[in-house]
C-alpha positions as CSV (number, residue, x, y, z in Angstrom):
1,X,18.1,15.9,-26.2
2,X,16.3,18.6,-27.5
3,X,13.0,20.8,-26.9
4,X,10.7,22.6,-28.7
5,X,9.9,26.5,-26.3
6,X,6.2,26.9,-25.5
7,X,4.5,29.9,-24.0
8,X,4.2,28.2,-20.7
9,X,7.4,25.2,-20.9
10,X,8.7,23.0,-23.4
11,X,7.3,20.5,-25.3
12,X,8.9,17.4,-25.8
13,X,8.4,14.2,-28.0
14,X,9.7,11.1,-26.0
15,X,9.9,7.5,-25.8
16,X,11.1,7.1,-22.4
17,X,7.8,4.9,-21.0
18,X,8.6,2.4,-23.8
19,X,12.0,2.4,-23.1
20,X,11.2,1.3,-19.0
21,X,7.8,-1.0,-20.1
22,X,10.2,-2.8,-22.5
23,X,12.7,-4.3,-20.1
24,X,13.1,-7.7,-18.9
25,X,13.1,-8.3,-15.0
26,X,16.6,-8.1,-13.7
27,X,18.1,-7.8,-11.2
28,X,18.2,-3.8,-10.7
29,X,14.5,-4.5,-10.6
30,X,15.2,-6.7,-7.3
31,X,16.9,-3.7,-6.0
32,X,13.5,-1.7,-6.3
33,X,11.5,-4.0,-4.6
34,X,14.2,-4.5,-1.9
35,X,14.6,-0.3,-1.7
36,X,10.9,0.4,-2.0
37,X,8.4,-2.4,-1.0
38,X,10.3,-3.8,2.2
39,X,8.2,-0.2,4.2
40,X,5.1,-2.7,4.0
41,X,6.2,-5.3,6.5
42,X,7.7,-1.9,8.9
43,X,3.7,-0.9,8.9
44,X,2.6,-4.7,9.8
45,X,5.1,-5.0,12.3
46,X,4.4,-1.4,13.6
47,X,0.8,-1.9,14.0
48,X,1.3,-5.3,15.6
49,X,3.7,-4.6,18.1
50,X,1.5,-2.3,19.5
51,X,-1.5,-4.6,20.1
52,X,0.5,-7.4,21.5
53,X,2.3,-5.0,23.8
54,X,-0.3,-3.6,25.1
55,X,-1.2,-5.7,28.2
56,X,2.3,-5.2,29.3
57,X,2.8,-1.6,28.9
58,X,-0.8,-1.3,31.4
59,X,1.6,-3.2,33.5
60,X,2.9,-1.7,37.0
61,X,6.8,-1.4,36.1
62,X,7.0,-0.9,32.2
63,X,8.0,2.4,32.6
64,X,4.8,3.9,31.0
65,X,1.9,5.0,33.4
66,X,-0.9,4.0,30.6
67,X,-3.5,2.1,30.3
68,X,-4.0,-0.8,27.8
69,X,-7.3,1.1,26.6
70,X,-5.7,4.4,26.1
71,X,-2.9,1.8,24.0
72,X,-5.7,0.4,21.7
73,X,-7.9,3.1,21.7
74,X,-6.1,7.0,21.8
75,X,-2.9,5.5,20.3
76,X,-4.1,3.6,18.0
77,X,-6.6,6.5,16.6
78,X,-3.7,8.9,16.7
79,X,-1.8,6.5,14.6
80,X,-4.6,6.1,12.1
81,X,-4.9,9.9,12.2
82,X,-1.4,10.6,12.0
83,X,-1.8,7.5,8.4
84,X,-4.2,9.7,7.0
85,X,-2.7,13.2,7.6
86,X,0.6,12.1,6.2
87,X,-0.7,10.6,3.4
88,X,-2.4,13.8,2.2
89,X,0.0,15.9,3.4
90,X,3.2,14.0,1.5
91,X,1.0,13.1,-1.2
92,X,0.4,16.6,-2.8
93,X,4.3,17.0,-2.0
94,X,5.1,14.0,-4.1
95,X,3.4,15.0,-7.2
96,X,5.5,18.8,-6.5
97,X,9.0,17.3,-5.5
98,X,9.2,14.4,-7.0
99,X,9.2,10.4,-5.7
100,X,13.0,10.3,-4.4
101,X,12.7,13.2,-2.0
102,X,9.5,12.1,-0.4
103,X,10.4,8.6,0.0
104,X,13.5,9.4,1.7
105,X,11.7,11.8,3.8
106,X,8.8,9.8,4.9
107,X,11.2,6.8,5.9
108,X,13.3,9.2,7.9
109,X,10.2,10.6,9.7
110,X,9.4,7.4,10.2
111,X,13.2,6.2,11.8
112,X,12.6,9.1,14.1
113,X,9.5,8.8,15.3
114,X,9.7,5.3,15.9
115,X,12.9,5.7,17.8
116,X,11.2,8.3,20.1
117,X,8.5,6.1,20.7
118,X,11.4,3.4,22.4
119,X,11.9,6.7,25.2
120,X,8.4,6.9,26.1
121,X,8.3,8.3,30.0
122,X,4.9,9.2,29.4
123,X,1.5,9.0,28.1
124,X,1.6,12.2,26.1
125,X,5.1,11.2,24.5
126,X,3.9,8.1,23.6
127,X,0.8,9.5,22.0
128,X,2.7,12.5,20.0
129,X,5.4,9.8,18.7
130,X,2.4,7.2,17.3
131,X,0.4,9.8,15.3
132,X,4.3,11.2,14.1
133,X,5.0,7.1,13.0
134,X,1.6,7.2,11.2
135,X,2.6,10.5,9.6
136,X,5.5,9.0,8.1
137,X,4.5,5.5,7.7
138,X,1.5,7.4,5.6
139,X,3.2,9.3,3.1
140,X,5.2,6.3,2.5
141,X,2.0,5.0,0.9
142,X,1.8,7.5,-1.8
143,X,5.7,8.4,-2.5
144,X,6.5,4.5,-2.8
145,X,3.3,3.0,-5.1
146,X,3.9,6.0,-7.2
147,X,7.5,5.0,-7.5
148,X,7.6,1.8,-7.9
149,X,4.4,1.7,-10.8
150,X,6.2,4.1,-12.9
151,X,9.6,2.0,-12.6
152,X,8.7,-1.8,-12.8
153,X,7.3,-2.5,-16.5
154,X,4.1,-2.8,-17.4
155,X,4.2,-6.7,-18.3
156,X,5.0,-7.4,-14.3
157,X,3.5,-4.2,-12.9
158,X,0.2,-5.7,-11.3
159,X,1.9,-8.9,-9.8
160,X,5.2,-6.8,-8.2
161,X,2.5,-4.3,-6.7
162,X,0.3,-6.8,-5.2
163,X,3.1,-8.6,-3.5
164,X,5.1,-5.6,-2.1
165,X,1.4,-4.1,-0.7
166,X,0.9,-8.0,0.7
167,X,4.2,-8.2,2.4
168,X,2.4,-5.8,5.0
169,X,1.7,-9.2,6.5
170,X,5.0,-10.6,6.9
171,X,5.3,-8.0,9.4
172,X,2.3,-9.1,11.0
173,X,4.3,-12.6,11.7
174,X,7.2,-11.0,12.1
175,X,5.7,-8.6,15.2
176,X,3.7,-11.4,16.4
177,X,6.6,-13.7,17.1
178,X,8.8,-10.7,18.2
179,X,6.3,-9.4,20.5
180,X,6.6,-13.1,22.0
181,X,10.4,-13.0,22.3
182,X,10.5,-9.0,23.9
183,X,8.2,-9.4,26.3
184,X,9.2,-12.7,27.8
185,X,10.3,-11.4,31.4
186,X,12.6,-13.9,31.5
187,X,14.5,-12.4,28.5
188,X,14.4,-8.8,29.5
189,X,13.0,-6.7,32.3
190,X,9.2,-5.1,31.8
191,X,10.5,-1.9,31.0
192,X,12.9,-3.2,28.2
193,X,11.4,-5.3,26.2
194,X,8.6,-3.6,24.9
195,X,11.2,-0.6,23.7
196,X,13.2,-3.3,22.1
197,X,10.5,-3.8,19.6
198,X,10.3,0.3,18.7
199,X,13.8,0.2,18.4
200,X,14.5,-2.9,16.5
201,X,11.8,-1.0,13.5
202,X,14.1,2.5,13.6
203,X,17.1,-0.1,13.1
204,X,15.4,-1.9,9.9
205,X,14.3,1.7,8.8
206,X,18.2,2.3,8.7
207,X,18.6,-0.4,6.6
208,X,16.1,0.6,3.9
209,X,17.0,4.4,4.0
210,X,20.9,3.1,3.2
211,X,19.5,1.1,0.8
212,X,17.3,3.8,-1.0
213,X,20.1,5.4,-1.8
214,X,20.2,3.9,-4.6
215,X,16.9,4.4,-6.2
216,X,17.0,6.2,-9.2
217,X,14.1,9.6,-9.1
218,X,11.2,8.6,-11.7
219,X,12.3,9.3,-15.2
220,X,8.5,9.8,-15.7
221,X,8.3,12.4,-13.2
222,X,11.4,14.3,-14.4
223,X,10.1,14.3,-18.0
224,X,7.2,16.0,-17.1
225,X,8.7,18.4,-14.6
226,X,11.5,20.0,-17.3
227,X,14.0,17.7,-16.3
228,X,14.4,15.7,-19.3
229,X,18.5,15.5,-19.3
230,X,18.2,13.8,-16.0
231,X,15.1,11.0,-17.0
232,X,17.5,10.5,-20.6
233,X,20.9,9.5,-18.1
234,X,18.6,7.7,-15.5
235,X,17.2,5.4,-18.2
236,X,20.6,4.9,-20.5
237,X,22.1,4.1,-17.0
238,X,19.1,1.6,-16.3
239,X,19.3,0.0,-20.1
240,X,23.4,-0.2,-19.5
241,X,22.7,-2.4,-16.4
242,X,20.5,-4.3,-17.2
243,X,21.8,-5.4,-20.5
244,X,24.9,-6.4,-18.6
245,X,23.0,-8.2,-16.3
246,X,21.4,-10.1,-18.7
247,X,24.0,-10.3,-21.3
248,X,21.8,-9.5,-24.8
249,X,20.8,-6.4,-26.6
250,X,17.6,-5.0,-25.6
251,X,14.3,-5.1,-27.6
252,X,13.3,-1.8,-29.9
253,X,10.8,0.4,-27.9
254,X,7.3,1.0,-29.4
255,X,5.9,4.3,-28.8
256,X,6.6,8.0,-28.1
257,X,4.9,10.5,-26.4
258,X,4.7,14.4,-26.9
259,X,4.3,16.5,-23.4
260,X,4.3,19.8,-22.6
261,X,6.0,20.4,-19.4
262,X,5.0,22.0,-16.6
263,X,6.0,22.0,-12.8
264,X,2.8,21.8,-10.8
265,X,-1.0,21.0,-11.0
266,X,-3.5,22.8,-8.9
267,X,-6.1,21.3,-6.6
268,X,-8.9,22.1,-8.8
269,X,-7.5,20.4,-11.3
270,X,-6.6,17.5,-9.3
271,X,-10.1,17.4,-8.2
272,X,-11.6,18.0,-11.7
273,X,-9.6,14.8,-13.0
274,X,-10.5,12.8,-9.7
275,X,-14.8,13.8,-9.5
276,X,-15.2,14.7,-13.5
277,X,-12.7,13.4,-15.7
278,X,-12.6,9.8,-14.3
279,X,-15.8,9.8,-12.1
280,X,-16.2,6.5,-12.8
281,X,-12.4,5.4,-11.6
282,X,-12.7,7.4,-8.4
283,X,-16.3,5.2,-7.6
284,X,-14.0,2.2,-8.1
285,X,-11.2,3.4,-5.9
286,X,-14.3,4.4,-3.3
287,X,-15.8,0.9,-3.8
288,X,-12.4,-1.3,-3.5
289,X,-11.4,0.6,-0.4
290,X,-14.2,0.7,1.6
291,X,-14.9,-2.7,0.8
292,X,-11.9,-4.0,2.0
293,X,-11.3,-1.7,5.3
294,X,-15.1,-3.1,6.1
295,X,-14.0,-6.2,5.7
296,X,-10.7,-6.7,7.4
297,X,-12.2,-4.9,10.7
298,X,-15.1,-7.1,10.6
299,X,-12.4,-10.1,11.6
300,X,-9.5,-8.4,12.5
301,X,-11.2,-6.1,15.3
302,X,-13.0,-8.9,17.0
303,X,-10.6,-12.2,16.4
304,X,-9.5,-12.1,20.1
305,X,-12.6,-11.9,21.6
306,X,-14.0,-14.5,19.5
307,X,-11.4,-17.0,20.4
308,X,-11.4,-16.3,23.9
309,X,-15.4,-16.0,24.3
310,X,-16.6,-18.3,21.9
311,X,-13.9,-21.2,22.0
312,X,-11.9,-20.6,25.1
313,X,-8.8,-19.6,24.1
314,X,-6.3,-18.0,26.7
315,X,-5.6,-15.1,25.9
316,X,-2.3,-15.6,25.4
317,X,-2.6,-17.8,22.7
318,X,-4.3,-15.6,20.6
319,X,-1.2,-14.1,19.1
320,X,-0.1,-17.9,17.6
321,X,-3.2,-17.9,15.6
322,X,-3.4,-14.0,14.2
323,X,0.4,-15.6,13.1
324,X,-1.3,-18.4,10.8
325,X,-4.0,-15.8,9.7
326,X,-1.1,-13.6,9.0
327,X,0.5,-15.9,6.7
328,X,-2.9,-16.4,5.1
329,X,-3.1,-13.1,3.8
330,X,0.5,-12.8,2.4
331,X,-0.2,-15.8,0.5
332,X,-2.8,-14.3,-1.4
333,X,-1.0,-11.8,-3.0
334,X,2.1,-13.8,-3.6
335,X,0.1,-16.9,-5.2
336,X,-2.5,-15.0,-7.2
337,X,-0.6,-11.9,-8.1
338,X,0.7,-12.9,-11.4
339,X,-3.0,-13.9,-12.6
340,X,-3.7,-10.3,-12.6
341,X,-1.3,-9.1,-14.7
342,X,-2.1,-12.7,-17.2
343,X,-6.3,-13.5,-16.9
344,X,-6.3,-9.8,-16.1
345,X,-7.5,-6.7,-13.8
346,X,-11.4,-6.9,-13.9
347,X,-11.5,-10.6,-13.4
348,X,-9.1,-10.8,-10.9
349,X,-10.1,-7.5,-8.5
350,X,-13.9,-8.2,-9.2
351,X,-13.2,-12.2,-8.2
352,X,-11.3,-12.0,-5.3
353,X,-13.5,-9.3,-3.9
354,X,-16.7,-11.8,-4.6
355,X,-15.2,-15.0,-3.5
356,X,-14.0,-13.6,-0.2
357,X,-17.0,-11.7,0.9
358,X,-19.2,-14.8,-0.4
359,X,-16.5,-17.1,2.1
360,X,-17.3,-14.5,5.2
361,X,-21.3,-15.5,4.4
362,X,-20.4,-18.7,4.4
363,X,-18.3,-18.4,7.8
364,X,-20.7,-16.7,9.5
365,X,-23.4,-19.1,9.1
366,X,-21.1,-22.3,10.2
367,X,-20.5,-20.0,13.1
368,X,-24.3,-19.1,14.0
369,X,-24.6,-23.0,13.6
370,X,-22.5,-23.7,16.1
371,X,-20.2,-25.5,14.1
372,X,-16.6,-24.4,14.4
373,X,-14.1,-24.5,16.6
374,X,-11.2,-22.7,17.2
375,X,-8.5,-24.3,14.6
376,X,-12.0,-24.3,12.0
377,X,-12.8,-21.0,12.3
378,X,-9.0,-20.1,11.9
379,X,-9.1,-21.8,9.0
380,X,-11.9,-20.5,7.5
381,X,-10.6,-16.8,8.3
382,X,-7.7,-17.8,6.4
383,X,-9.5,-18.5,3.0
384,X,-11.5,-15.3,3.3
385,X,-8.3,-13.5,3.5
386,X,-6.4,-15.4,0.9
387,X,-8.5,-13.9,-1.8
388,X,-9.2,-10.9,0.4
389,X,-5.8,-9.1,0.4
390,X,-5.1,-10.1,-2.9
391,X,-7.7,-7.8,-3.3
392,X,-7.2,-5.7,-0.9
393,X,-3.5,-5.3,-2.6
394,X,-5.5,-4.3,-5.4
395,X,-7.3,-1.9,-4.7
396,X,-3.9,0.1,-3.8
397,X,-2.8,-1.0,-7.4
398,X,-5.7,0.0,-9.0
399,X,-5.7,3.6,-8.2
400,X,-2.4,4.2,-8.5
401,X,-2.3,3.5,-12.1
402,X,-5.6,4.4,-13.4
403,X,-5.3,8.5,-12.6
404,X,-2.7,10.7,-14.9
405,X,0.7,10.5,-13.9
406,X,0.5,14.3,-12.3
407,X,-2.1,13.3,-9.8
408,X,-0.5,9.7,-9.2
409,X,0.2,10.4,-5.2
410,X,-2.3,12.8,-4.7
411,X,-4.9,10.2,-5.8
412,X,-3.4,7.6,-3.6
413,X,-3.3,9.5,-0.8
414,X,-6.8,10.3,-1.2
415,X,-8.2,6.6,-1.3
416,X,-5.6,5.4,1.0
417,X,-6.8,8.4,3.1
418,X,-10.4,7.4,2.3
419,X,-9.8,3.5,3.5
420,X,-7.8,4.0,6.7
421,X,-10.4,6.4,8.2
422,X,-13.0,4.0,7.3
423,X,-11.3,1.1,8.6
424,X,-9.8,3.0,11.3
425,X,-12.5,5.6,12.6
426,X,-15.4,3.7,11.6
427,X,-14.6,0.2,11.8
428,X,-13.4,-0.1,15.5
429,X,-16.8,1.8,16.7
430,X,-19.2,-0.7,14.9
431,X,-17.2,-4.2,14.5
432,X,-15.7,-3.7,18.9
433,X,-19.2,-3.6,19.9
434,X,-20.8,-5.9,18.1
435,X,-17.9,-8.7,18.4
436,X,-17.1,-8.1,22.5
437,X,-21.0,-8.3,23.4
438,X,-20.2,-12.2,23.5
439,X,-23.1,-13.1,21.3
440,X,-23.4,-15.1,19.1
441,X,-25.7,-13.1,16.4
442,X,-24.0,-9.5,17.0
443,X,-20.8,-11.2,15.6
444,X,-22.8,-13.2,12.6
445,X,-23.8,-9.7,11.9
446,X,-20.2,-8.1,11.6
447,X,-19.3,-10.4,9.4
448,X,-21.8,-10.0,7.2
449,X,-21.9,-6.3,7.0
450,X,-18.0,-6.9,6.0
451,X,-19.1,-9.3,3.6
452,X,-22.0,-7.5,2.0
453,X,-19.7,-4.4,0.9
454,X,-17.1,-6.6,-0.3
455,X,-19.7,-8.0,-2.4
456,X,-20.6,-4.9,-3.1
457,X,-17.0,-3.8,-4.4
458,X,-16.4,-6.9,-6.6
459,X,-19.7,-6.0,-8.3
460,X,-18.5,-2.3,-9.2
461,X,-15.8,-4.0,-10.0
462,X,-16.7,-5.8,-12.7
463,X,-18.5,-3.4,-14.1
464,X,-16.0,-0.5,-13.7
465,X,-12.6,-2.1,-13.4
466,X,-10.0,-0.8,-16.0
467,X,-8.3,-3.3,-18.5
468,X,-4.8,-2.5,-16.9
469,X,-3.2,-4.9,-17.5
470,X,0.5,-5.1,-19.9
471,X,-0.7,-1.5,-20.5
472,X,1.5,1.6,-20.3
473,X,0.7,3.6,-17.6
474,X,0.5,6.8,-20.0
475,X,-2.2,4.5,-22.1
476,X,-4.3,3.5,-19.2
477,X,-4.3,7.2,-18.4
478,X,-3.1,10.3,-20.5
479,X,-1.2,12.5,-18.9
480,X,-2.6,16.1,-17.9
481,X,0.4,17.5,-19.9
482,X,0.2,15.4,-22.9
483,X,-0.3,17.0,-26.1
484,X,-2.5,16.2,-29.3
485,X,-2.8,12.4,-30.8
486,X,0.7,11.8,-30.1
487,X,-0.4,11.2,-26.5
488,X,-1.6,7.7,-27.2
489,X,1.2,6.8,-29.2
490,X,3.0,5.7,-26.6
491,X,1.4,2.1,-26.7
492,X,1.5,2.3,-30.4
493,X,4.2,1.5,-32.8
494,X,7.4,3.9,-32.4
495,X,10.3,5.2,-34.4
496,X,12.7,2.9,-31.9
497,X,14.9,5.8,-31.2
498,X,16.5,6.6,-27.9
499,X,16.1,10.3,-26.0
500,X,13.9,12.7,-27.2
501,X,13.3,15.3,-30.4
502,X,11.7,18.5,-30.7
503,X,7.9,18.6,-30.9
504,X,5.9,19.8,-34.4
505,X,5.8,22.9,-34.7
């Protein structure tokens, strides 16, 4: 491989994004999703644990002199805090050091923390240890949708993304019915069980930091960064495997790119590309986002105290039905998640968006009718959210393809950052008051706010949403280092050549 010198780097002509958008789904691609996506369900079990623990950590004997406000409330905001921090934080250091580092970084953070939390004596240990789980758990956000997008090809990008961000929910189920098992005193004593569950999620981070291991750096990121040798053996490996695996030649790549390489992007220019360059992108990412955090807090902060106020629920029980609205929401993205890489992004993100806040209108006036009950209004939560975190799933999809490839994890970071507070900060103090005041308009009008911004979203939506879909990423959005008309070559037709050659002089 070759390079032509520049005054500030090398410029390089490269068909490396073909080469990856090009191959069929293998089984190296399983390895990804396995390496990569499996963090979602540690976050859903994470932030369920801790809510169905938290009557027996208030408990005399646990262990832990705390309260099961100070649980829900301080921990839970330091957690959310700790989310957003991290996210920023290991965002701007994913862009700089690449995905591989961070990812393996952030998950060890993660183990740690976690693992810490298990040894709580205290109040002030416990709290330290949540915000330093969200710190981790948050950078994971950006390091791992940045990897994975420039890694799976373009013709299965959308579907892969929406599912691994959905599995978030499979950890839902999986801390509901673990939270069952752990604290059951019969099982364990009161100060075990509860740092069973902490432990078990350092002990499955294990297993997906072993794993990682394997997971190739982004070629896309190395091209960029002057390490072109490095993306050409990563991606001749890749090929090598996955024509073995599937036992024919591969198709000719279309398209080549010329870059010139650099190693870092300032802040002003990631905030010139975010608020000038593609103002209208960042209003979507604002939009989906805040939709969705609206929307999820509107039922998710109040579903216990509606099924124990309005239909008389122990709570006890509650738990067995968040499990059936868990599996709701994974659904969503699993089932529709192919459509939006087929009928496409703008349909899709705008439709799912519309038809689960217009379902939450709909929910909220059978409710102000008096005419649910406990298994209906379950239900009903469950058809919001099957179209809801499919587009919810999108919205983390959406923004981390339609920004250059230099500002990838910055610019999720920044939305994910955006959302969490939103449905972190803002959420609990307007949804817990309304839904715990035990009437019956105050929680018609939660779910309505939640529904009139989704409705909101899926109308910038389809006005704003990118055509994404089958598209290289370097097409939906040139990169800040590509040079000339070559740039959008790289969805184009191409010379079919592996490696790279020398740019014009």
């Amino acid at each position: 491989m070759t390079t032509a010198q520049a005054e500030t780097g090398r410029t390089v002509t490269t068909n490396i994004p073909a080469r990856l958008d090009r191959l069929p789904w293998s089984r190296w691609h399983w390895t990804i999703v396995i390496g990569l996506g499996t963090v979602w369900i540690l976050d859903g079990l994470e932030v369920t644990v801790v809510g169905n623990i938290a009557s027996r950590l208030s408990e005399p004997g646990s262990g832990l002199p705390i309260s099961s406000g100070q649980i829900t409330g301080i921990a839970a905001a330091l957690y959310v805090a700790g989310a957003c921090v991290g996210a920023l934080f290991w965002g701007r250091l994913t862009d700089r050091w690449g995905r591989k580092r961070l990812f393996m970084i952030t998950l060890a953070v993660y183990l740690a923390a976690t693992a810490l939390t298990a040894v709580s004596f205290s109040p002030w240990w416990f709290f330290v240890f949540r915000f330093l789980t969200g710190f981790g758990i948050g950078g994971e956000y950006a390091a791992i949708n940045s990897a994975i997008d420039e890694l799976i090809p373009a013709y299965y990008r959308g579907r892969v993304d929406l599912i691994i961000n959905g599995s978030f929910w499979l950890g839902a189920v999986g801390g509901s019915l673990l939270s069952i098992f752990a604290l059951n005193t019969n099982i364990f004593p009161a100060d075990v069980g509860w740092r069973l569950t902490f432990a078990l999620g350092a002990v499955l981070a294990l297993v997906i930091l072993l794993v990682r291991r394997h997971v190739p750096e982004s070629p896309r990121w190395l091209l960029i960064h002057g390490r072109e040798r490095e993306a050409e053996e990563i991606v001749a490996s890749i090929e090598e495997t996955v024509e073995a695996q599937k036992g024919e030649a591969l198709a000719v790549p279309e398209g080549e790119i010329t870059i010139h390489q650099r190693r870092s992007v300032s802040f002003a220019e990631i905030a010139r590309t975010l608020f000038a360059d593609y103002r209208k992108r960042s209003v979507l990412g604002f939009s989906l986002f805040i939709g969705q955090a609206f929307l999820y807090n509107a039922i998710t902060f109040g579903f216990g105290a509606i099924l124990t106020k309005f239909f008389d629920v122990p709570s006890g029980n509650t738990g067995y039905y968040f499990a059936v609205i868990a599996v709701g929401n994974f659904c969503g993205p699993l089932l529709l998640g192919k459509l939006f890489d087929t009928v496409g992004r703008r349909v899709m993100i705008s439709g799912t968006y519309l038809l689960s806040g217009l379902l939450l209108f709909g929910t909220a006036w059978l409710f102000d009718r008096g005419s649910l009950n406990a298994v209906t209004m379950t239900a009903c939560w469950c058809a919001v959210l099957f179209f809801a975190s499919a587009g919810a799933s999108s919205a983390y999809l959406t923004v981390s393809e339609v920004f250059p490839m230099e500002t990838r994890a910055m610019s999720i970071a920044f939305f994910y950052a955006l959302g969490t507070a939103a449905g972190g900060i803002s959420g609990p103090l307007l949804f817990a008051d309304l839904t715990n005041t035990g009437k019956v308009a105050d929680t018609v009008l939660a779910f309505e706010i939640g529904a009139a911004l989704m409705c909101a979203a899926g109308l910038v939506a389809a006005v704003l949403a990118v055509r994404a879909e089958r598209r290289s990423l370097e097409d939906i959005a040139r990169p800040l280092t590509a040079v000339g008309a070559k740039a959008r070559a790289a969805a184009g037709a191409g010379k079919g050549a592996k490696g790279s050659r020398p740019a014009a002089a």
